[in-house]
VMD Tcl script that draws the C-alpha trace (Angstrom):
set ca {
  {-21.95 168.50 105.46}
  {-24.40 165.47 105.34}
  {-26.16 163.96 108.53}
  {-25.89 160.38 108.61}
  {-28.02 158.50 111.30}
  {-27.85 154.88 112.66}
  {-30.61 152.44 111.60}
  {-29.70 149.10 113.33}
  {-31.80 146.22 113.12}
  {-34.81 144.86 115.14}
  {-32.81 143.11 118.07}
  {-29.61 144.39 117.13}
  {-27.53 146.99 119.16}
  {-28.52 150.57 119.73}
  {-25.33 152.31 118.77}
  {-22.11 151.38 117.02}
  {-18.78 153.30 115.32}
  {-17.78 153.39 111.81}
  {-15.22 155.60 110.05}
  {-14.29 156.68 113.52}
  {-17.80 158.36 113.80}
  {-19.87 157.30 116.76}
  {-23.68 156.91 116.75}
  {-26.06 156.31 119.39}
  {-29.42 156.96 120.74}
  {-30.96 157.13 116.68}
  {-29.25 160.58 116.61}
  {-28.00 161.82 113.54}
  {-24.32 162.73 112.83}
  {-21.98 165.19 110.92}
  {-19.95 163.62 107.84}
  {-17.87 165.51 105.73}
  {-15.76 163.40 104.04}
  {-16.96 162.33 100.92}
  {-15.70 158.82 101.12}
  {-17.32 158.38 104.20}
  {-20.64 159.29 102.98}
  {-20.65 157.22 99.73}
  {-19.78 154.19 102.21}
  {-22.66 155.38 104.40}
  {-25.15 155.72 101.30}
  {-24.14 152.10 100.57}
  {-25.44 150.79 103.91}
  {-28.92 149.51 104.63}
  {-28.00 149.91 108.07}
  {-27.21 153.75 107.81}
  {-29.81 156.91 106.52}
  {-27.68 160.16 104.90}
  {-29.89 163.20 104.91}
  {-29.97 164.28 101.35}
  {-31.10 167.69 101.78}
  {-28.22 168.20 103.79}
  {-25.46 169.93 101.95}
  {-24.37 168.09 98.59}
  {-20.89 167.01 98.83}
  {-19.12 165.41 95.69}
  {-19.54 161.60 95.44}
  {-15.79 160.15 94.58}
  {-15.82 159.24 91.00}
  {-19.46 161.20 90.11}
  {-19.80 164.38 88.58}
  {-21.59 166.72 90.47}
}
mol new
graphics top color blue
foreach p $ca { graphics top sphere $p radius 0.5 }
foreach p [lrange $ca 0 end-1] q [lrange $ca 1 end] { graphics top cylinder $p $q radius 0.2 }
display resetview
């Protein structure tokens, strides 16, 4: 599993849902689906731990 944390922006709001994952407070969160994460990786608004576990990226070769 990956953690995934909640960047925001200056000004913007504090916590929001995606994916049906819920982040607040700049706490990080638990992804395990792989789809999810390669969304999440895409987002300037969104920080995946990469020393957390590596899952497979859909379509890479890991």
């Amino acid at each position: 599993m990956a953690k995934v944390k909640y960047l925001g922006e200056p000004g913007g709001v504090k916590e929001t849902s995606q994916f049906g994952y819920d982040f607040k407070d700049g706490k990080a969160v638990e992804v395990d689906n792989p789809d999810h994460l390669t969304k999440f990786r895409g987002n300037p608004f969104f920080e995946v731990d990469e020393d957390a576990v590596k899952m497979p990226v859909k379509g890479g070769k890991d």
